[in-house]
C-alpha positions, -999 to 999 in steps of 0.1 A, spaced: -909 -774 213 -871 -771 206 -857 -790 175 -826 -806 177 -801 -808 149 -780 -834 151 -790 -860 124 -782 -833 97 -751 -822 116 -740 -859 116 -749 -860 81 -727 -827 70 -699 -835 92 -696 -870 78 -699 -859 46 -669 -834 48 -648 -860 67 -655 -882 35 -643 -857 12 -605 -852 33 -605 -890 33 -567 -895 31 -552 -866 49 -530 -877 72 -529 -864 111 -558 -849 130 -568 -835 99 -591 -864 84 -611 -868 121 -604 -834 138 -638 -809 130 -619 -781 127 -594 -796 112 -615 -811 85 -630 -777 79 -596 -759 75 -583 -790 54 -613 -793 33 -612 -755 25 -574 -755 14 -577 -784 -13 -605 -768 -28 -587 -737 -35 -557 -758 -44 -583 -776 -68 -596 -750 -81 -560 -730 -93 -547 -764 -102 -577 -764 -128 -564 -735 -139 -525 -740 -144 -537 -775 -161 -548 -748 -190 -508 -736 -195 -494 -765 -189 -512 -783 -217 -505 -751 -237 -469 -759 -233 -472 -792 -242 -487 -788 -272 -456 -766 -284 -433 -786 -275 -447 -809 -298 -452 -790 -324 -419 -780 -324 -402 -816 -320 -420 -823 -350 -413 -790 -371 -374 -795 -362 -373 -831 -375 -389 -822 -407 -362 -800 -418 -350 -773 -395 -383 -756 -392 -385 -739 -356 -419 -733 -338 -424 -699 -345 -415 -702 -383 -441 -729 -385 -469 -705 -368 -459 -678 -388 -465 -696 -421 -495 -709 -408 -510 -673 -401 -492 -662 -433 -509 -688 -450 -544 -684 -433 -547 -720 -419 -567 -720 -388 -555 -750 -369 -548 -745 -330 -519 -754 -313 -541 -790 -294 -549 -803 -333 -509 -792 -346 -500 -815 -315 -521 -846 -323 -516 -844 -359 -477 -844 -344 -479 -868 -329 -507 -894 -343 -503 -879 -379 -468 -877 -396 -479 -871 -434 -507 -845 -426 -482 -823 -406 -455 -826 -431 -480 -809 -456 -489 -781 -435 -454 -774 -428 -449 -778 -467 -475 -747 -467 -462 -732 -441 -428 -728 -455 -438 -720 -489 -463 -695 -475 -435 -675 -452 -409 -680 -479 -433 -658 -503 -424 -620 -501 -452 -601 -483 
């Protein structure tokens, strides 16, 4: 007795023609199409979850050094350095938020910093 497939091909097609809901041309109706379509924005996806990594990176230090220029003329890598000098282990994501949400707890760690790089090694 031969089985026929077509309820699950029905099933798998429609649910990759769900996922390029959207596209614009043949390319959200088309089989092939959809295949091709579906196959390029997940490789997009997945390097775009990559680069969000830097780009958040580079956010964050532009932050951080905003906020280390307005409290004095402290650059970015001065303010690092006296970190590290200093042995404070905050990441650059937490130096952001305390940038930006608060003032008073960066201004001390840049106090530290400065008096920690200022010190002769």
């Amino acid at each position: 007795m031969r089985v026929r497939s077509v309820t699950y091909t029905r099933q798998r097609k429609k649910k990759h023609i769900r996922r390029v809901k959207g596209a614009y041309a043949t390319k959200k109706n088309r089989w092939r199409m959809v295949k091709q379509h579906l196959k390029k924005s997940l490789t997009y996806s997945y390097v775009g979850r990559k680069d969000n990594k830097s780009n958040f990176r580079k956010l964050w230090i532009i932050r951080i050094n905003a906020a280390a220029r307005d409290l004095g003329g402290m650059t970015y890598s001065q303010l690092i350095h006296g970190l590290e000098k200093a042995q404070v282990a905050v990441d650059r994501k937490m130096l952001a938020d305390m940038a930006v949400n608060d003032p008073q707890g960066f201004t001390e760690l840049a106090h530290i910093a400065k008096q920690a790089s200022a010190t002769p090694a």
